[in-house]
C-alpha positions as CSV (number, residue, x, y, z in Angstrom):
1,X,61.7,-21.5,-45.9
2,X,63.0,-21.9,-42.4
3,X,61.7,-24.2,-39.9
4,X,61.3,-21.4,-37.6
5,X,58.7,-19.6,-39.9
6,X,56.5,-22.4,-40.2
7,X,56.0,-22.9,-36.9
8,X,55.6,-19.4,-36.6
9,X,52.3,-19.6,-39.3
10,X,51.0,-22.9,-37.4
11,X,51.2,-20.7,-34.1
12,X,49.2,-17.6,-35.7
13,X,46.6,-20.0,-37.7
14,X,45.5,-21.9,-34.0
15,X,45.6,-18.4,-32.5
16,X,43.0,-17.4,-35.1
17,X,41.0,-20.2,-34.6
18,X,41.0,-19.9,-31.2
19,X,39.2,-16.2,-31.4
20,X,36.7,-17.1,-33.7
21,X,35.9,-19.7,-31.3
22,X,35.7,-17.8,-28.1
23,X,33.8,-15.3,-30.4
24,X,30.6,-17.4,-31.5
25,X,30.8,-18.6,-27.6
26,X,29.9,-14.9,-26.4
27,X,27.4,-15.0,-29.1
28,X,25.5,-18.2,-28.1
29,X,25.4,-16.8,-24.8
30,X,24.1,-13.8,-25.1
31,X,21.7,-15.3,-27.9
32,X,21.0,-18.1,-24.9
33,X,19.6,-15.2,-22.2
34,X,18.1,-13.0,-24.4
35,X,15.5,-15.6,-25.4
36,X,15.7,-16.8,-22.1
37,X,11.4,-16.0,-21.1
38,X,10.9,-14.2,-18.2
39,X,7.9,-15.0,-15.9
40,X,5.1,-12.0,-15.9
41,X,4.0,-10.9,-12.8
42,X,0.4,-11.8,-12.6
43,X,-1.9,-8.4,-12.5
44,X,-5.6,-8.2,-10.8
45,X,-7.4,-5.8,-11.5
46,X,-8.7,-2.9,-9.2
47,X,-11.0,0.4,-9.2
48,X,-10.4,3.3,-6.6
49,X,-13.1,5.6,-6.0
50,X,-14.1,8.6,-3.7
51,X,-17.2,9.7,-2.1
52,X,-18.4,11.9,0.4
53,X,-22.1,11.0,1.4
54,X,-24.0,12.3,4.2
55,X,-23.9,10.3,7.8
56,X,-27.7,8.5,7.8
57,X,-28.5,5.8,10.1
58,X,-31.3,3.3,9.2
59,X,-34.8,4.1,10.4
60,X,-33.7,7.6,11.5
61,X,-35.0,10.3,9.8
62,X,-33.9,11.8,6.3
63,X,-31.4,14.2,7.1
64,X,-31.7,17.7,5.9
65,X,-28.9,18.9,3.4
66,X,-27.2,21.9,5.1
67,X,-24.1,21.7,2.7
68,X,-24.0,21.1,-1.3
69,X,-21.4,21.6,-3.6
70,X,-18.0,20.0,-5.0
71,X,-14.6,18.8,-4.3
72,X,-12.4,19.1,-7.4
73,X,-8.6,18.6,-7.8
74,X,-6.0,15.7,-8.2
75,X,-6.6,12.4,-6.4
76,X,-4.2,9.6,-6.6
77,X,-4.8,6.2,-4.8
78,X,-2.2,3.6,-3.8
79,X,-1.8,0.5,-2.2
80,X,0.7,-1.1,-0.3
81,X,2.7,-4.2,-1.3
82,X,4.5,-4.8,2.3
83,X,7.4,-2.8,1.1
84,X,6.5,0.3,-1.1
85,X,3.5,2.1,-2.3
86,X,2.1,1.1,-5.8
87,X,0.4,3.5,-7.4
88,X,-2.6,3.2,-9.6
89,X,-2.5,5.7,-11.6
90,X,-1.1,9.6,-12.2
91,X,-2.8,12.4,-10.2
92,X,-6.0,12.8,-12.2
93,X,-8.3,15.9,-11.9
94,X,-11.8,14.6,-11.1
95,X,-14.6,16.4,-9.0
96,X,-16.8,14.6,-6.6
97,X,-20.6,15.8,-5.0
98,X,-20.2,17.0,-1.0
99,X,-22.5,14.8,1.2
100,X,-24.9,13.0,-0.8
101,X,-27.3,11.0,0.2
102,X,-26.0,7.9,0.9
103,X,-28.9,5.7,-0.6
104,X,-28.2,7.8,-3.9
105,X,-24.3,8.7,-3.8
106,X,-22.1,7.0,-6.5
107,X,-18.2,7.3,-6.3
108,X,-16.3,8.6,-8.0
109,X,-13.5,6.8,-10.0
110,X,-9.8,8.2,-9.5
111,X,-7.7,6.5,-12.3
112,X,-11.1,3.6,-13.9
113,X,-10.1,0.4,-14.0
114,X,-6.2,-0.1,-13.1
115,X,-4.2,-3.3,-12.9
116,X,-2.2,-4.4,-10.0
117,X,0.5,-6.7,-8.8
118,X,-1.6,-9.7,-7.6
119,X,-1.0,-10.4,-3.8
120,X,-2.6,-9.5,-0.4
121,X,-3.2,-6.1,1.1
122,X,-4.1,-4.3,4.0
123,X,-3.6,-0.2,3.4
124,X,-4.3,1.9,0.9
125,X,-3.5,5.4,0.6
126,X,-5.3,8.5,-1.2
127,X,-3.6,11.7,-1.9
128,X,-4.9,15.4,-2.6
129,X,-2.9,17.8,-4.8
130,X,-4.5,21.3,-5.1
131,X,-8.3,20.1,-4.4
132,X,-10.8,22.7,-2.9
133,X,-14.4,22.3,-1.5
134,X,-16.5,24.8,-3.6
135,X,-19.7,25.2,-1.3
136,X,-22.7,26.6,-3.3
137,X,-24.6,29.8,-2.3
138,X,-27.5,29.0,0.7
139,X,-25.1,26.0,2.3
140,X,-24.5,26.7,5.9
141,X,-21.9,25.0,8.4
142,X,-19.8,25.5,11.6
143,X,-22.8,28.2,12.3
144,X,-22.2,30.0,9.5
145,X,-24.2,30.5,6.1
146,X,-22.8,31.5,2.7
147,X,-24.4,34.2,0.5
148,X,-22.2,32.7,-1.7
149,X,-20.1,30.2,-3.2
150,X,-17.2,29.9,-1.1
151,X,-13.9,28.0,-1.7
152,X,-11.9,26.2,1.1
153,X,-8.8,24.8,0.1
154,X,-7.9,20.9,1.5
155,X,-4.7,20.0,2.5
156,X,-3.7,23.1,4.8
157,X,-1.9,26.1,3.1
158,X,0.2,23.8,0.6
159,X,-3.1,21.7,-0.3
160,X,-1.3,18.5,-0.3
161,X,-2.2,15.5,1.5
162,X,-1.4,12.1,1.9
163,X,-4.0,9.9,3.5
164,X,-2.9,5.8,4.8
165,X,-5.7,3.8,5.8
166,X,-5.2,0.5,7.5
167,X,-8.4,-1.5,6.0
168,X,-8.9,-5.6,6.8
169,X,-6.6,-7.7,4.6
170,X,-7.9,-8.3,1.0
171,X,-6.8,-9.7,-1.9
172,X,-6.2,-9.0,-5.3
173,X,-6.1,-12.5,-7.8
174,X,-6.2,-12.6,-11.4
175,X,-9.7,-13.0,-13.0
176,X,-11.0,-11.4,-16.2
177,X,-14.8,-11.8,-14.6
178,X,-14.3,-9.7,-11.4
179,X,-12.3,-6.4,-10.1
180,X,-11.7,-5.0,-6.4
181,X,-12.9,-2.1,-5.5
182,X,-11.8,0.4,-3.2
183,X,-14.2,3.6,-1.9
184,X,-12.6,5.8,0.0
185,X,-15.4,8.0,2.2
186,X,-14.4,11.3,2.9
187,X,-16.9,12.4,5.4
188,X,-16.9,16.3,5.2
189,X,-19.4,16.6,7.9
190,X,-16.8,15.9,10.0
191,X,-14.3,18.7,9.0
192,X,-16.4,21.5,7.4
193,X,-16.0,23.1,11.0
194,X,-16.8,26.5,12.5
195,X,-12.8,26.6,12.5
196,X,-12.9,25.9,8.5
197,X,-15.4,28.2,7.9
198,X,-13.2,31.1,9.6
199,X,-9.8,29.8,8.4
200,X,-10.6,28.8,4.5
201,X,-9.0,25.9,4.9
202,X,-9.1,21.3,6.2
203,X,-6.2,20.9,8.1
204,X,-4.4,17.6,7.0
205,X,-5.2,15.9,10.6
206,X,-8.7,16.8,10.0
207,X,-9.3,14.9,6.6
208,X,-7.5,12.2,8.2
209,X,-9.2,11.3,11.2
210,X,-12.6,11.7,9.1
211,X,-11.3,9.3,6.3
212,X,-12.5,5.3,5.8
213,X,-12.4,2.7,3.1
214,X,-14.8,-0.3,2.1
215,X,-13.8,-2.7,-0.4
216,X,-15.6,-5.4,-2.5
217,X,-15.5,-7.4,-5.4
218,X,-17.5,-6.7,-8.5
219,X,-18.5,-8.5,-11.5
220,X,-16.6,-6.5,-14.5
């Protein structure tokens, strides 16, 4: 055997070695950041609801109900993170009471109980996708009364809306004992016009310069 071949097999055995080295490298490494743990994103958990209760003022008179019936479509509430709008939920189909009472009225929930990136906040954001105002026979508004129950569509002619609210800063912190809740009041009395009534339909700058939000903490 030559000289020439042995170093030739000496040559191909280190080259060898030096793969399957470089091989179980890669493989450390990517065992290495797989099992690498990631932080979670601490979550807080929050409630959005709707209502739409009749304007009463304390020690005034119990207002007469001119107006009864429903809202019903999909709602979809969101809140702002600084940077983009997080939702809380798909569009969900939900109905909710026209101008109750507000001693009485109960929101409504739009998606139950959600969580959310903890952090602070100061808008929110409710849309309408294909909701109506179904007002019942005998309800009268914008001098006009229904012999019956009439359907005005929300959102102008494409009945889609997006409604911002800027609402004072709150926070949402992780706690298994409490949630934040957000009502959004939709305040029909101040858009089921005369115009509406002719028209069949709530212009989107109507709903809104009529919309406000509240929000609190509740024990869960």
């Amino acid at each position: 055997m030559s000289p020439w071949h042995v170093c030739d097999d000496g040559l191909e055995l280190r080259m060898r070695i030096v793969a399957v080295v470089a091989v179980i490298a890669v493989a450390s490494t990517a065992c290495d950041e797989s099992s690498t743990p990631t932080t979670p994103t601490t979550r807080a958990l929050v409630d959005a609801r709707v209502v739409d209760s009749k304007n009463f003022k304390l020690g005034a008179p119990v207002p007469v109900a001119t107006v009864s019936g429903t809202l019903s479509g999909n709602f979809v509430a969101s809140i702002w993170d600084g940077s983009r709008w997080v939702s809380l939920g798909s569009p969900n189909g939900i109905s909710v009471a026209l101008q109750i009472h507000p001693l009485v009225a109960t929101p409504t929930t739009v998606h139950g109980e959600q969580s959310a990136p903890a952090g602070s906040y100061d808008r929110v954001r409710l849309d309408l996708q294909g909701v109506t105002a179904t007002i019942t026979r005998g309800s009268s508004f914008g001098g006009t009364t229904f012999s019956s129950d009439t359907t005005f569509r929300l959102g102008g002619s494409d009945q889609h809306v997006e409604l911002p609210v800027t609402v004072s800063r709150f926070s949402l912190e992780e706690s298994p004992s409490v949630k934040r809740v957000i009502v959004f009041e939709l305040s029909s009395e101040r858009w089921l016009t005369s115009s509406v009534a002719q028209s069949g339909q709530v212009e989107d700058a109507a709903l809104q310069a009529a919309i406000s939000v509240r929000t609190s903490l509740e024990p869960r």
